[in-house]
C-alpha positions as MATLAB code, in Angstrom:
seq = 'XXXXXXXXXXXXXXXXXXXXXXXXXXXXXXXXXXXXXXXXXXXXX';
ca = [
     116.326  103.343  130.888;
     117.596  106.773  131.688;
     118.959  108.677  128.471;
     120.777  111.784  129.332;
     121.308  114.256  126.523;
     122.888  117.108  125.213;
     120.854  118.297  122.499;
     123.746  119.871  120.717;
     125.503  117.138  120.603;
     125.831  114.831  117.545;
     126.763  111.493  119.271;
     123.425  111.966  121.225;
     121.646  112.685  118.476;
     122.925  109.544  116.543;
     122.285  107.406  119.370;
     118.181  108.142  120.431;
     117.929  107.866  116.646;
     119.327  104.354  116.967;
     117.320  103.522  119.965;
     114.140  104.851  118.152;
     114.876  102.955  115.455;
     115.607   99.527  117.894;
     111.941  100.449  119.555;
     113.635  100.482  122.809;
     111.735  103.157  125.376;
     113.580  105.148  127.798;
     113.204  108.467  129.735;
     115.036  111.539  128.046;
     116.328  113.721  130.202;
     118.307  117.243  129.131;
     121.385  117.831  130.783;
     121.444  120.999  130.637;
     118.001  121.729  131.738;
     117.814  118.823  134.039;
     121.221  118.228  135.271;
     121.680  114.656  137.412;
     122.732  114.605  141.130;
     126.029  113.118  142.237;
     123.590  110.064  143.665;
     121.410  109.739  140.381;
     124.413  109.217  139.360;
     125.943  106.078  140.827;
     125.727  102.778  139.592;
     122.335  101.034  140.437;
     120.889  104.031  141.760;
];
């Protein structure tokens, strides 16, 4: 699972705490370091 973040950004914080927590894995990606394309994007892609 992708999980974009903004690391100032409480809501984000509170939620990869809650996915830590749950033991489920998933790529972090910063969105302001690493923005997404239009096609990353898109459902399914």
């Amino acid at each position: 699972m992708l999980f974009l973040e903004y690391l100032q950004c409480s809501a984000c914080q509170k939620a990869k705490k809650w996915l830590d927590e749950h033991q489920i894995s998933c790529e972090d990606r910063h969105i302001m370091e690493n923005n997404p394309t239009s096609d990353q994007m898109r459902i399914g892609a």
